[in-house]
Backbone bond lengths (Angstrom), bond angles and torsions (degrees), N, CA, C in turn:
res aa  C-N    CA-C-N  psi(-1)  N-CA   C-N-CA  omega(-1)  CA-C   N-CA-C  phi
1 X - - - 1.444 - - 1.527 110.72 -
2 X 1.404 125.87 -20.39 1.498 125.64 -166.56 1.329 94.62 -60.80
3 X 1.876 106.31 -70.15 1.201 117.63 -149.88 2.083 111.39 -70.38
4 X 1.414 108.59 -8.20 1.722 114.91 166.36 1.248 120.19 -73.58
5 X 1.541 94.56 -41.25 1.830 91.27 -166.04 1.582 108.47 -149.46
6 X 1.451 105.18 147.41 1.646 112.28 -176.09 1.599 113.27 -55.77
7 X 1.414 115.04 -43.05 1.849 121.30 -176.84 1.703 95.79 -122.53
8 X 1.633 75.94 164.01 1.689 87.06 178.28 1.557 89.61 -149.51
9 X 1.695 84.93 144.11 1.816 94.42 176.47 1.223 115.59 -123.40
10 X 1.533 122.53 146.65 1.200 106.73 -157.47 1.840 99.13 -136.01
11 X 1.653 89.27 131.35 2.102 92.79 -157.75 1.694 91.74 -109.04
12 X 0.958 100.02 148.14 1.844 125.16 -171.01 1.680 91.50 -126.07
13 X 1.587 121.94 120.31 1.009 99.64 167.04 1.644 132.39 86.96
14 X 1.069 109.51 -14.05 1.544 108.99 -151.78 1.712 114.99 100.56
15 X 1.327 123.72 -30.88 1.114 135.07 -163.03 1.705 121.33 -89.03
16 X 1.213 102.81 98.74 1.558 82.96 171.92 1.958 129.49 -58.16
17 X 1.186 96.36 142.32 1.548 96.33 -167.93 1.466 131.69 -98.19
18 X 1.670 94.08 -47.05 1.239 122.29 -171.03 1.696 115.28 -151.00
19 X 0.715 119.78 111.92 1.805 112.41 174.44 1.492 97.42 -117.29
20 X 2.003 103.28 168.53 1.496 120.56 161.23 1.294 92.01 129.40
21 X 1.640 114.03 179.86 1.319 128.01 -138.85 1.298 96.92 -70.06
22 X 1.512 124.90 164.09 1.661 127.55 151.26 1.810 115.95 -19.53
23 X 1.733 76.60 -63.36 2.077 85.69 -158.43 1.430 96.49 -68.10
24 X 1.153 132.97 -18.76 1.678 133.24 -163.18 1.775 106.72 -89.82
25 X 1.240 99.87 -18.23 1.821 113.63 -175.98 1.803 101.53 -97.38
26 X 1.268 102.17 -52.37 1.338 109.47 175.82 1.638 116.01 -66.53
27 X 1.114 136.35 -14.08 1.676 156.67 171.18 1.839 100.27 -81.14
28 X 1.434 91.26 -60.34 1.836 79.97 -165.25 1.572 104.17 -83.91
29 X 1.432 133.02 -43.60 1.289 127.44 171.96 1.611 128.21 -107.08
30 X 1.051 124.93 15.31 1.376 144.96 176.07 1.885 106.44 -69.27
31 X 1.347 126.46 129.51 1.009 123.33 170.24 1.772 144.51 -96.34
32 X 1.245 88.73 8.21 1.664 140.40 176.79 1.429 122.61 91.97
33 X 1.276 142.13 -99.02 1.989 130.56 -152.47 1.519 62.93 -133.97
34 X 1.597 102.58 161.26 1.308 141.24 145.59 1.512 108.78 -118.36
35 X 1.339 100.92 144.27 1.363 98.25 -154.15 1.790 87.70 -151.05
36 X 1.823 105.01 111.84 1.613 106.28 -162.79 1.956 84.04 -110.38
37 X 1.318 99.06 129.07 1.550 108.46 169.56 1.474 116.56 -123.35
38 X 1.568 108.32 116.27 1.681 102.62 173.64 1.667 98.98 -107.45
39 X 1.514 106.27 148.59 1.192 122.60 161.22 1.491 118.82 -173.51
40 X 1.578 126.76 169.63 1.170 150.20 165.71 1.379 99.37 -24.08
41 X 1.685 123.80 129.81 1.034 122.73 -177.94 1.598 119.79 -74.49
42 X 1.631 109.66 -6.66 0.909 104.15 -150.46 1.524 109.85 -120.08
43 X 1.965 94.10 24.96 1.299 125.94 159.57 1.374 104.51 -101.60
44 X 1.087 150.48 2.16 1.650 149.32 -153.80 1.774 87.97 -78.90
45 X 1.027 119.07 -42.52 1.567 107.79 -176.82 1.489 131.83 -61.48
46 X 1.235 97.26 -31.86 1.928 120.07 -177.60 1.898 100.39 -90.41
47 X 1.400 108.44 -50.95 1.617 109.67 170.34 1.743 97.24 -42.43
48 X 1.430 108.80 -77.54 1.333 97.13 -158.78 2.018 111.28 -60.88
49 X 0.843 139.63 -21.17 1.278 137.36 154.48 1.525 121.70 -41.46
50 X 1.237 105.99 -65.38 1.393 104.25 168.03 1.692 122.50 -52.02
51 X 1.466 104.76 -47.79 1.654 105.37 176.09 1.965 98.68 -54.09
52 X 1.216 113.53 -27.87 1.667 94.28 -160.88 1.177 102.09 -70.97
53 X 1.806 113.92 -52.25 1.440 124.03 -169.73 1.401 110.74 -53.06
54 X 1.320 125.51 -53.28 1.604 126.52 -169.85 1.557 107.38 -85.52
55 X 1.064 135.71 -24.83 1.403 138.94 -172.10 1.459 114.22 -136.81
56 X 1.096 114.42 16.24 1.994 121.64 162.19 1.284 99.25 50.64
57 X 1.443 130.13 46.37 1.487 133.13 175.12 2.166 90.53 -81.05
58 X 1.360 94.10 114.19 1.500 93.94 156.93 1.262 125.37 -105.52
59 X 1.626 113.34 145.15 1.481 113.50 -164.13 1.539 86.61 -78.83
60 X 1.406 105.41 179.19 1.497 139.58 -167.22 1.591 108.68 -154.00
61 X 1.172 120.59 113.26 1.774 97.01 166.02 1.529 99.54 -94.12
62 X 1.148 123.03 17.39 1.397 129.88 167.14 1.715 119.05 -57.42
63 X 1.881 91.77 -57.10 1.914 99.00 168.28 1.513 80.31 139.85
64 X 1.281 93.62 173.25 1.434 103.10 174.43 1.620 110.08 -83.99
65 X 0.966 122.92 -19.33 1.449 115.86 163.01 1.679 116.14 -49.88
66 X 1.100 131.53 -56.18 1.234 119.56 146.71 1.278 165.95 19.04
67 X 1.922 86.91 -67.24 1.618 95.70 -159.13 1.476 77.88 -107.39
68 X 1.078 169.09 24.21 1.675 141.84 158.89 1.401 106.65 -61.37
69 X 1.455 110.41 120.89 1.303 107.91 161.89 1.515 113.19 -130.34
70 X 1.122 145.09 171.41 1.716 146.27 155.72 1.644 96.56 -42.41
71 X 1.513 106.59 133.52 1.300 110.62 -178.69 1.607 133.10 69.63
72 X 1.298 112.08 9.48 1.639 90.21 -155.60 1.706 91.49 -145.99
73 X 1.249 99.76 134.65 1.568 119.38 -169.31 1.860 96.67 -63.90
74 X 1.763 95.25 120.43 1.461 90.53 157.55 1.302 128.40 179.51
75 X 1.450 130.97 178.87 1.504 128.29 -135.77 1.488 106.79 -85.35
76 X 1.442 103.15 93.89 1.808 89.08 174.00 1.661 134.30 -73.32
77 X 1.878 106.74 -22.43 1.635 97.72 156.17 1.737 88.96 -128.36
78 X 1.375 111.88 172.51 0.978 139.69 147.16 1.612 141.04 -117.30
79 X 1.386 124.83 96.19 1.388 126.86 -152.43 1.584 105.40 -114.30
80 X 1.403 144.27 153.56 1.015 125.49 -174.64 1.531 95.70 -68.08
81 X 1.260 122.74 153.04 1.388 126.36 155.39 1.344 108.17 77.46
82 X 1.668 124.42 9.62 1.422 120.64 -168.94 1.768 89.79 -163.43
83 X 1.705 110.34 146.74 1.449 128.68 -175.85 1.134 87.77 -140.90
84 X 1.827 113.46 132.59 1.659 120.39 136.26 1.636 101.25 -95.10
85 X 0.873 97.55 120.59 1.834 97.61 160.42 1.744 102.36 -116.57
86 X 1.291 108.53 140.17 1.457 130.55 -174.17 2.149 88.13 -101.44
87 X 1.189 106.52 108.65 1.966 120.13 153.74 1.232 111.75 -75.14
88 X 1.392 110.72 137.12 1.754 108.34 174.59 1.517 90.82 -100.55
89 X 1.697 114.76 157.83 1.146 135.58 -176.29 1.972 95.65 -92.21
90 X 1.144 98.11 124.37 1.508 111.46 -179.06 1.504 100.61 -84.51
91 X 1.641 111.87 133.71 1.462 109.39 -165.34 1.785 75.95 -109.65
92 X 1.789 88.32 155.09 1.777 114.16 -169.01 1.662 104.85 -53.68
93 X 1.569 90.17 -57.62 1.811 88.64 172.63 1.059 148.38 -81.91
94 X 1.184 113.47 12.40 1.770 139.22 152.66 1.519 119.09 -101.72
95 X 1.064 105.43 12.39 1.190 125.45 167.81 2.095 110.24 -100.65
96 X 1.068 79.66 -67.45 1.646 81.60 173.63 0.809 124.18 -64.78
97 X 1.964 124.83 -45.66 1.148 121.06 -178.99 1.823 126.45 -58.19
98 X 1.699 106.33 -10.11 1.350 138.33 -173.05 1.584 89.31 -71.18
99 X 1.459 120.07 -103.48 0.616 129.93 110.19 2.039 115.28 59.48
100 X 1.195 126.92 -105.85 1.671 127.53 139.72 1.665 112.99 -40.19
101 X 1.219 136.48 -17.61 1.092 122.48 168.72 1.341 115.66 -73.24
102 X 1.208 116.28 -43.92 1.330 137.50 -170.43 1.589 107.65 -62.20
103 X 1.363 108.75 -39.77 1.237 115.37 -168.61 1.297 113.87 -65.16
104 X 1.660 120.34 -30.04 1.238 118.37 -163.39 1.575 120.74 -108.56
C-alpha cells in the first residue's frame, strides 16, 4: 500500500477507523521491526548477547511470555535454531528527553 497510494484507511467492521500516511499510522499505532533470525543452535548464546547489548533484550527463565513490556525489545517465539524478536520504535522525544536526563 505505501508504494500505491499517499493515505491508507483502515475499516473495522464496515467502519472506517483511522486513516493517513504510512509513516503517520506506523508512528501512532505501529509496534516496531520484527526481526526473524535463523541460525546454528550452537550460536543461541552469542545471538542472544548481542540482542541484549544492542537492543536491551532481557533474559527471563520465565519464557518469553513474560518479558513483554511497554518499550522493551523482546522474544515473541522461540524455536530451536530460530528467534522472532519484536524492536520497539524509539519515539524522538523519549529519546532526548533520556538523553537531557543523563546530562545533568
Amino acid at each position: 500500500a505505501e508504494l500505491l497510494c499517499s493515505r491508507i484507511g483502515i475499516m473495522v467492521n464496515g467502519k472506517l477507523r483511522c486513516i493517513g500516511t504510512s509513516s503517520y499510522l506506523k508512528e501512532k499505532f505501529g509496534k516496531g521491526y520484527m526481526l526473524l533470525m535463523n541460525f546454528d543452535e550452537e550460536s543461541r548464546p552469542n545471538i542472544l548477547q548481542f540482542l541484549s547489548e544492542k537492543f536491551h533484550l532481557k533474559s527471563d527463565s520465565a519464557g518469553p511470555c513474560h518479558q513483554a513490556s511497554v518499550n522493551k525489545t523482546e522474544i515473541v517465539k522461540d524455536f530451536p535454531g530460530q528467534l522472532i524478536i519484536r524492536i520497539p520504535i524509539l519515539k524522538k522525544n523519549a529519546a532526548s528527553s533520556s538523553a537531557n536526563a543523563s546530562d545533568s
